[in-house]
Structures are given as structure tokens and as C-alpha cells.
SEMIPA-557771 format. One record per residue (C-alpha): x, y, z; residue number from 1. Coordinates in nm, 4 decimals. Layout:
# SEMIPA-557771
ATOM|X|Y|Z|NUM
...
***
This chain:
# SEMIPA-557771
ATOM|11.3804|10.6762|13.4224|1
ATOM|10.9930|10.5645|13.4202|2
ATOM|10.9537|10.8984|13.5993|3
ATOM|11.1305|11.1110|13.3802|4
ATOM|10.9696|10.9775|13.0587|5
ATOM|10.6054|11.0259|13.2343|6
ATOM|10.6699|11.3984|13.3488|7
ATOM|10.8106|11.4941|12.9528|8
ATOM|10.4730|11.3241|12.8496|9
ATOM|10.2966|11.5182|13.0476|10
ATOM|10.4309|11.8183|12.9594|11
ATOM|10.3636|11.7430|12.6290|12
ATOM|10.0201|11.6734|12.6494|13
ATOM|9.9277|12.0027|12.8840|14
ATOM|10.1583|12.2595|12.6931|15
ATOM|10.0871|12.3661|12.3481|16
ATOM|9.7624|12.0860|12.2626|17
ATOM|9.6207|12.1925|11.9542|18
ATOM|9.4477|12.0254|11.6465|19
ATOM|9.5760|11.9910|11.2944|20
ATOM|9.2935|12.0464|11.0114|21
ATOM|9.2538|11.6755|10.9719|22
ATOM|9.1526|11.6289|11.3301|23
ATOM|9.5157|11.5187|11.4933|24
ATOM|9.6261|11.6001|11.7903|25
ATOM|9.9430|11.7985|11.7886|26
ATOM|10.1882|11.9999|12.0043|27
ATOM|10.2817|12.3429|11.9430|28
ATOM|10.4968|12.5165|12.1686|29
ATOM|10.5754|12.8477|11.9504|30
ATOM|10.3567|13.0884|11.8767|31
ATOM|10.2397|13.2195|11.5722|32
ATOM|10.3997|13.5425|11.6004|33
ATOM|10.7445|13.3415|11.6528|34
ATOM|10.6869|13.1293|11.3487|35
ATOM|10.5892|13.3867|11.1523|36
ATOM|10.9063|13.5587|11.2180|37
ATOM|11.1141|13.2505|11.1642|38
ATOM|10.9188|13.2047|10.7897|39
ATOM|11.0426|13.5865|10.7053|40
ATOM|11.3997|13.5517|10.8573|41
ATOM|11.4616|13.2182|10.6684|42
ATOM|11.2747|13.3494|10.3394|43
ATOM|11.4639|13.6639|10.3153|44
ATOM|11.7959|13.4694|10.3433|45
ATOM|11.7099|13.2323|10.0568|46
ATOM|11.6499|13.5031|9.8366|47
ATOM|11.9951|13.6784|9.9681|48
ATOM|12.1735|13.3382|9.8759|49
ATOM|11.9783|13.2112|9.5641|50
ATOM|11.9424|13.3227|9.2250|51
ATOM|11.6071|13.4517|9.1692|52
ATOM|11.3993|13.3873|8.8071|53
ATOM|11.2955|13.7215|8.6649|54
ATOM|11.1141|13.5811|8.3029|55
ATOM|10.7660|13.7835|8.3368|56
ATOM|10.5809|13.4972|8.1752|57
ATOM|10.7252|13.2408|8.4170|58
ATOM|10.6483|13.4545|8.7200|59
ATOM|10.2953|13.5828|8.5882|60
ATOM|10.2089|13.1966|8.5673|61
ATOM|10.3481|13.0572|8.9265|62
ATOM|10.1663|13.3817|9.0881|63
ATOM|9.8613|13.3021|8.9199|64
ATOM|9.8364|12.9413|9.0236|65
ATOM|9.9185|13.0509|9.3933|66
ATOM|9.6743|13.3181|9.3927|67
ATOM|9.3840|13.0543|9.3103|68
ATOM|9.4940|12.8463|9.5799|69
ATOM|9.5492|13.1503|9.8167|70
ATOM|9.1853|13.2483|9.7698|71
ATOM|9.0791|12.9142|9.9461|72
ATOM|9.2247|12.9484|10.2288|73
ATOM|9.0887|12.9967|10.5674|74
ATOM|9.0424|13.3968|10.6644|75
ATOM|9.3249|13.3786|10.9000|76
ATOM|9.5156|13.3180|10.5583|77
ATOM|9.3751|13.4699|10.2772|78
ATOM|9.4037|13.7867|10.4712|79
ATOM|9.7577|13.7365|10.4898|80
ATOM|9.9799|13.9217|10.2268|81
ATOM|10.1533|13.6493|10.0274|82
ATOM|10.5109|13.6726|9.8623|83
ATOM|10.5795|13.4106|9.5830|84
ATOM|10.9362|13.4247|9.4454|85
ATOM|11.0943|13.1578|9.1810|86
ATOM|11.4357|13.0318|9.2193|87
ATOM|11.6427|12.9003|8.9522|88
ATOM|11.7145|12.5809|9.0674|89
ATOM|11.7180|12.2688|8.8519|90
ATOM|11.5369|12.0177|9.1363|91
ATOM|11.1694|11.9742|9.1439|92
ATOM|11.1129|12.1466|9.4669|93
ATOM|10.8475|12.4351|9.5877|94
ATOM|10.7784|12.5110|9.9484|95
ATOM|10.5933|12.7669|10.1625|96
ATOM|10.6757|12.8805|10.5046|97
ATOM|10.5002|13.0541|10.8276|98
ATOM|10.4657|13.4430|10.7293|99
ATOM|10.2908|13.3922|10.3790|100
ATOM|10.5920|13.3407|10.1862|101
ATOM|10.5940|13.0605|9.8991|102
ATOM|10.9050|12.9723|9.6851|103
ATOM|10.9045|12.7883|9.3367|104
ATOM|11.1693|12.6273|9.1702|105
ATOM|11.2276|12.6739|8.7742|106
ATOM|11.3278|12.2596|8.7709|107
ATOM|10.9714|12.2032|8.9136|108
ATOM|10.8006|12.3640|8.6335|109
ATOM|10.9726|12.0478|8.3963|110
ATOM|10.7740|11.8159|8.5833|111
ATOM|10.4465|11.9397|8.6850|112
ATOM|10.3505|11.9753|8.3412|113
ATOM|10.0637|12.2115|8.3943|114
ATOM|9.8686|12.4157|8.6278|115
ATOM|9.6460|12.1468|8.7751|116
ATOM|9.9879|11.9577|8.8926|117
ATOM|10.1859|12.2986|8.9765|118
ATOM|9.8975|12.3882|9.2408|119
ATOM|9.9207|12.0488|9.3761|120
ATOM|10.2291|12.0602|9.4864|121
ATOM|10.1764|12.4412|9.6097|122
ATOM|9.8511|12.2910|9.7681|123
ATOM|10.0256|12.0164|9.9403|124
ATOM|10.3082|12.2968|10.0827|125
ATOM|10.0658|12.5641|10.1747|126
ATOM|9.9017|12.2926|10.3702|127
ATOM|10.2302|12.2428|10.5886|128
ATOM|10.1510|12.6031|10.6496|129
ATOM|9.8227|12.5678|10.7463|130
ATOM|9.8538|12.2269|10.9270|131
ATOM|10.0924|12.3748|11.1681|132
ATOM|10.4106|12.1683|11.0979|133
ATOM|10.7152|12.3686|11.1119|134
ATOM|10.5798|12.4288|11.4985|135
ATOM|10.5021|12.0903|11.5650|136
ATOM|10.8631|11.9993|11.4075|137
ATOM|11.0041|12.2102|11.6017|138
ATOM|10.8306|12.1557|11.9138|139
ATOM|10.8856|11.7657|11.8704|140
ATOM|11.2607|11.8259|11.8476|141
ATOM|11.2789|12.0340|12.1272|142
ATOM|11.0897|11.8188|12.3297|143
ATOM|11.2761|11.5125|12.2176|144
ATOM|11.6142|11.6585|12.2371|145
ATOM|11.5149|11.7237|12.6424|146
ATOM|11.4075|11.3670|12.7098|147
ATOM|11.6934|11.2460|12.5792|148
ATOM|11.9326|11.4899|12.7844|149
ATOM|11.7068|11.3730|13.1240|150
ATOM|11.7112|11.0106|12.9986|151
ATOM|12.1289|11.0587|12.9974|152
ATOM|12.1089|11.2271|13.3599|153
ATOM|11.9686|10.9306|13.5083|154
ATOM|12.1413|10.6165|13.3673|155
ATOM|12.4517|10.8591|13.4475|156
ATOM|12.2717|10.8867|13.7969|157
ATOM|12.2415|10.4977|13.8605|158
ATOM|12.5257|10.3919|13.7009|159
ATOM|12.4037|10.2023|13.4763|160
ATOM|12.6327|10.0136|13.2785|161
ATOM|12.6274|10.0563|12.9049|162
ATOM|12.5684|10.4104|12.9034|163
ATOM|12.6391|10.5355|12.5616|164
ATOM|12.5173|10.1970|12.3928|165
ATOM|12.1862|10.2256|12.5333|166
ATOM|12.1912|10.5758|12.4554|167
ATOM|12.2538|10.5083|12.1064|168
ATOM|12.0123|10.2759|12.0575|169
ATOM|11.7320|10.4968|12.1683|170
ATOM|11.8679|10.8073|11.9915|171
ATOM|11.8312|10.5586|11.6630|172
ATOM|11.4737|10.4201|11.8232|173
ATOM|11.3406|10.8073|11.8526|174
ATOM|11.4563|10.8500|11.4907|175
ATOM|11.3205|10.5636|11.2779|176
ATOM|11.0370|10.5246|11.5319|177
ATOM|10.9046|10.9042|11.6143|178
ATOM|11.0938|11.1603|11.4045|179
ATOM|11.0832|10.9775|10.9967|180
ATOM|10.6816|10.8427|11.0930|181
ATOM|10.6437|11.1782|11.2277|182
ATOM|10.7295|11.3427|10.8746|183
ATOM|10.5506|11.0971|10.6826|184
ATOM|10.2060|11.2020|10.8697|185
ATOM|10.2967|11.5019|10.8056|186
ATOM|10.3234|11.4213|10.4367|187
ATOM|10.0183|11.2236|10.3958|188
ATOM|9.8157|11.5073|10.6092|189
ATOM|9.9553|11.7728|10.3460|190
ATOM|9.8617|11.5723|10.0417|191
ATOM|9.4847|11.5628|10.1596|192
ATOM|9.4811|11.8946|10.2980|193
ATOM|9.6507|12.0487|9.9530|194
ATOM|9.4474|11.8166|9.7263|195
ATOM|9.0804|11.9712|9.8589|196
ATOM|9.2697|12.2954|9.8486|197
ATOM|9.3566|12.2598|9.5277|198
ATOM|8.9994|12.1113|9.4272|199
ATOM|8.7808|12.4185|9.5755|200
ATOM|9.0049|12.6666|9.3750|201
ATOM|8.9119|12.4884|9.0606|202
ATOM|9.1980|12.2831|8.9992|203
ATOM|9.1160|11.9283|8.8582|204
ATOM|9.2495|11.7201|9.1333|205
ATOM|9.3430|11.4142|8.9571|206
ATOM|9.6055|11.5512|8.8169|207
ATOM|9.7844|11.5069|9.1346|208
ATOM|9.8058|11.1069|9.0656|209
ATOM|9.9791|11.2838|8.7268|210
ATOM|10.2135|11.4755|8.8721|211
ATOM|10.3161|11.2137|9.1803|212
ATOM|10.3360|10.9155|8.8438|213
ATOM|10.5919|11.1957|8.6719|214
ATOM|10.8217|11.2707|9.0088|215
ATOM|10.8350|10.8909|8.9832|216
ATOM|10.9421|10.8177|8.6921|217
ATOM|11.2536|11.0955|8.7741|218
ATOM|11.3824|10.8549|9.0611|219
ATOM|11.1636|11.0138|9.3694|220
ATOM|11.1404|10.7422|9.6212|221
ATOM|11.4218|10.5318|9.5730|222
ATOM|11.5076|10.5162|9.9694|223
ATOM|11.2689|10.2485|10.1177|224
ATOM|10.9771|10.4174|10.2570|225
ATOM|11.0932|10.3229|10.6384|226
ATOM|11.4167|10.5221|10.5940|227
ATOM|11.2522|10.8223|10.4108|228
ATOM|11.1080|11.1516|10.5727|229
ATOM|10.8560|11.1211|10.2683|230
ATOM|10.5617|10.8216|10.1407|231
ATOM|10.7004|10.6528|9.8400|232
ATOM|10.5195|10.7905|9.5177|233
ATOM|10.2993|10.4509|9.5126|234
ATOM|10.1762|10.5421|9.8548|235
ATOM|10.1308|10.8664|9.8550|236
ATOM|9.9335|10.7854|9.4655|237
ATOM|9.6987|10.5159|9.6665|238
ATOM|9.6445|10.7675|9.9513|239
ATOM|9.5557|11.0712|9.6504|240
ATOM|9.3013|10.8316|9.5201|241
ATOM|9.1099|10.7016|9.7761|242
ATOM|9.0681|11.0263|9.8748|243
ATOM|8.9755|11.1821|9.4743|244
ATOM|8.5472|11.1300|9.4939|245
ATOM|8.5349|11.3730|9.8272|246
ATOM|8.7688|11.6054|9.6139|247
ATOM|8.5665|11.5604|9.3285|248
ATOM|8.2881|11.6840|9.4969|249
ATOM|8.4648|12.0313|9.5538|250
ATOM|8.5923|12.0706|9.1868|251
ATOM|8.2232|11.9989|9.0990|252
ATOM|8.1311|12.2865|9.3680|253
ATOM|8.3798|12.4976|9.2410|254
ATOM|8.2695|12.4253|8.8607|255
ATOM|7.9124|12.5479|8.9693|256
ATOM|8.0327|12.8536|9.1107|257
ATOM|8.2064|13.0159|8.8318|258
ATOM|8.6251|12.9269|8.9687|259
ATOM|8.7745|12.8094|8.6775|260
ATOM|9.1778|12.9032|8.6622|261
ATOM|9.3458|12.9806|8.3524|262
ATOM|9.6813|13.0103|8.4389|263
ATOM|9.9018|12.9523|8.1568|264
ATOM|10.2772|12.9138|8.0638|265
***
């Protein structure tokens, strides 16, 4: 078993190394032409499945917020054509996904009260994008799913008694202890990557400690923060702030240099 465990660590540290914007190592197994092409497929079914918001002022303002945020991206993604598309949908969701596409939904627009909040949250999911997560995700399951397979093989192999309680415990082991951390870095990485983002378009970036205070007060974060894919509001508020004078400094740049959004509802 020691074996088995040490070759699916080694493959994951020679296949697929690369480094996530805040400096973290990751693995990434897909490439970006595969990702991209999953982003499309899965965007292009949401919008075959969901009702899509056609009020001109509402769409005018959600494309003008992403467009400010677009425009600070690195090359390899402001040169990419963006779609934005609003959903109706009552929960207080937004995401963005490999292939420039962004989606917004109408209940989100109850709770981040203006456009310094909106373009935190489309910030903090454009930085998913950016960050490399839905191929690390990915990659991690795949990977995981195979050591657990090999892991199966040899107890199976030795005869090992107490197969499928050992088997269970690790299959709970690889999902409070890799796959729910796993999510919350990713969280905490796309809050800092989307709050400078947000910051160098302009944006006033403590209005992200706003807009996490509101989602709290609507019942965000009631699962205990070990159980949950996602920080708990207080921590993800602490993390926003210790963080705020280095994205200060960028709103000040920004200030200085004329970007000053006026994207209105």
C-alpha cells in the first residue's frame, strides 16, 4: 500500500506542476484548450435550461461592472471575448467559468447592494478562472478517485480483513481532510485574488467586508466551517481585511490614473 500511495504522489508532483497567482503549488492535468471547452459546453447548457433576464437596465449594469473588472486582467484574459448573461434566479449566486463566460443571478443583485460589492463577488469568481481551479478540481478528483481504486486493489490483494470499513474510513478521511480544505483554499485564494482585481479597476474594496456582513445576515455559513466547501462569512471578513491596506494601495493607483466606474442600476 506504502508503494502505491508513493507512486500516485509522484505522479502528482511530475505531471501537470503549475503555480496559482498567489504562489501555490498546484496540479493541472487538463489543458487549457480542454477547459475551455468544458466552460462553453456547460455555459451553453445553463442558458438552454435557465430562464435568462432580458431588463436592458439590469443587463447594461452587470456588463458594465464585469467589463471594469475584465479590463484588469492579465493579457491572456482581457484578450479573451467575454459573455455575461443574467439568470433569473432568486439565490445570491454569480460564477464564471474557463472560456470567458460569466453568469449573474437577478437574487444576487438584492444583496450586493451596489457596484463596489457586485464586482466583488465577480472579482472573487473570475479569480477561480484565473487561479486555475476547475483544473485543479478536476485533476484532484481524478487523481484521488485512482488512489482510492489502487488502495482497494491491494487490501483486496492481501486480504486484509476489514476491507470496506477501512475503505470507508479513508474515503471520509480524503473528504473532510483533502477535498472540503481543498475548496476552502480555493476560496480564500479567490477572495484575495478578486479583491486586488476588483481594487485596480477602481472598485472601493472595502465594500467587500459589506457585501460578505450582508450574505451573513441572509443565513450564509450556517454549516460549521469544517463541514463546508466555503470559509464562514467571519473568516473569510478577517481574511478581506487583513488583506484591505495592500488593496488600498491599488484603488489609490487606480484613483490616480483616471479608472473610476460608474456603473449604475
Amino acid at each position: 500500500m506504502k508503494k502505491t500511495l508513493i507512486a500516485f504522489v509522484t505522479l502528482a508532483t511530475l505531471v501537470g506542476c503549475k503555480t496559482s497567482p498567489t504562489g501555490r503549488t498546484q496540479i493541472a492535468l487538463y489543458s487549457d484548450t480542454q477547459m475551455n471547452k468544458m466552460g462553453v459546453q456547460s455555459f451553453e447548457q445553463l442558458k438552454a435550461d435557465k430562464a435568462i433576464n432580458t431588463d436592458v437596465k439590469i443587463n447594461r449594469y452587470v456588463q458594465c461592472v464585469a467589463d471594469n473588472v475584465i479590463s484588469v486582467l492579465p493579457t491572456k484574459y482581457t484578450n479573451q471575448q467575454w459573455e455575461v448573461v443574467v439568470f433569473e434566479d432568486d439565490s445570491a449566486n454569480a460564477f464564471a467559468l474557463p472560456g470567458g463566460k460569466i453568469g449573474v443571478h437577478t437574487g444576487l443583485l438584492k444583496i450586493a447592494a451596489n457596484q463596489d460589492q457586485l464586482a466583488t463577488v465577480l472579482g472573487h469568481e473570475v479569480g477561480h478562472v484565473i487561479a486555475e481551479h476547475s483544473n485543479e478540481r478536476a485533476s484532484q478528483g481524478n487523481l484521488l478517485q485512482y488512489s482510492m481504486q489502487a488502495t482497494s486493489a491491494v487490501l483486496q490483494t492481501q486480504n486484509v480483513k476489514y476491507q470496506n470499513e477501512i475503505m470507508s474510513a479513508l474515503g471520509m478521511g480524503a473528504q473532510y481532510g483533502v477535498v472540503l480544505p481543498f475548496s476552502r483554499t480555493h476560496e480564500t485564494e479567490a477572495d484575495s485574488i478578486g479583491l486586488d482585481l476588483m481594487a485596480k479597476a477602481g472598485f472601493n474594496p472595502k465594500e467587500s467586508v459589506t457585501l460578505w456582513q450582508n450574505m451573513s445576515k441572509e443565513g450564509s455559513g450556517a454549516t460549521p466551517e469544517f463541514l463546508s466547501t466555503h470559509p464562514a462569512p467571519t473568516s473569510r471578513i478577517s481574511e478581506l481585511r487583513s488583506k484591505m491596506p495592500d488593496a488600498m494601495k491599488f484603488k489609490n493607483v487606480a484613483a490616480k490614473s483616471g479608472l473610476k466606474p460608474g456603473c449604475k442600476l
